[in-house]
C-alpha positions in Angstrom: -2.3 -38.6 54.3 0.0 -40.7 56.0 -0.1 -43.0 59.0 2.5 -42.7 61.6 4.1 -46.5 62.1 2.5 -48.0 65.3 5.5 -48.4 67.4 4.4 -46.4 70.3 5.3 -49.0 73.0 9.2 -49.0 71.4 10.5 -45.3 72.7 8.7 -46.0 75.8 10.1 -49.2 76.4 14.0 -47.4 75.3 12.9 -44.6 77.5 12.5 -46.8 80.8 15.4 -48.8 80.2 17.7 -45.8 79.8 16.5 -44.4 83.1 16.8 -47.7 84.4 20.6 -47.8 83.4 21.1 -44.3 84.6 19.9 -45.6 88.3 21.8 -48.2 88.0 25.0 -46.3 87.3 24.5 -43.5 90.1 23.6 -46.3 92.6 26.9 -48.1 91.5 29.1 -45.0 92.2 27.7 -43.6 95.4 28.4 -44.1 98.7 26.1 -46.1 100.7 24.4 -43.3 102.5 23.9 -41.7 99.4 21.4 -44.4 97.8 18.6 -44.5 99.9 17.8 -41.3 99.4 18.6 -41.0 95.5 16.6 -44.0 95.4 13.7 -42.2 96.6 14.0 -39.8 94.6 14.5 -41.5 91.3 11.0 -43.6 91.9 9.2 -40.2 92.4 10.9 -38.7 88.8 10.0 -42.6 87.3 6.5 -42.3 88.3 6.2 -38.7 87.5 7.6 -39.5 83.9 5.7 -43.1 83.7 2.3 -41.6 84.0 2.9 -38.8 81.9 4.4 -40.8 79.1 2.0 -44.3 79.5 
């Protein structure tokens, strides 16, 4: 039978970063008032994803 390769810290590592860059973006393009509260919001739907995929 074979072994799956051990890279299991690689997609999460690709995963975080793509959600990082995809904050990043939104934060860019929205108004000021906007950011606070999609901040918020994007470090509950991190933490929620974090722990289920970590």
């Amino acid at each position: 039978m074979l072994e799956p390769p051990d890279d299991s810290g690689d997609y999460r590592l690709r995963i975080i970063s793509a959600i990082a860059l995809a904050v990043r973006d939104v934060l860019d393009s929205t108004p000021r008032t906007a950011r606070l509260g999609f901040l918020i919001f994007a470090v509950i739907v991190a933490t929620a994803l974090a722990t289920k995929i970590l």
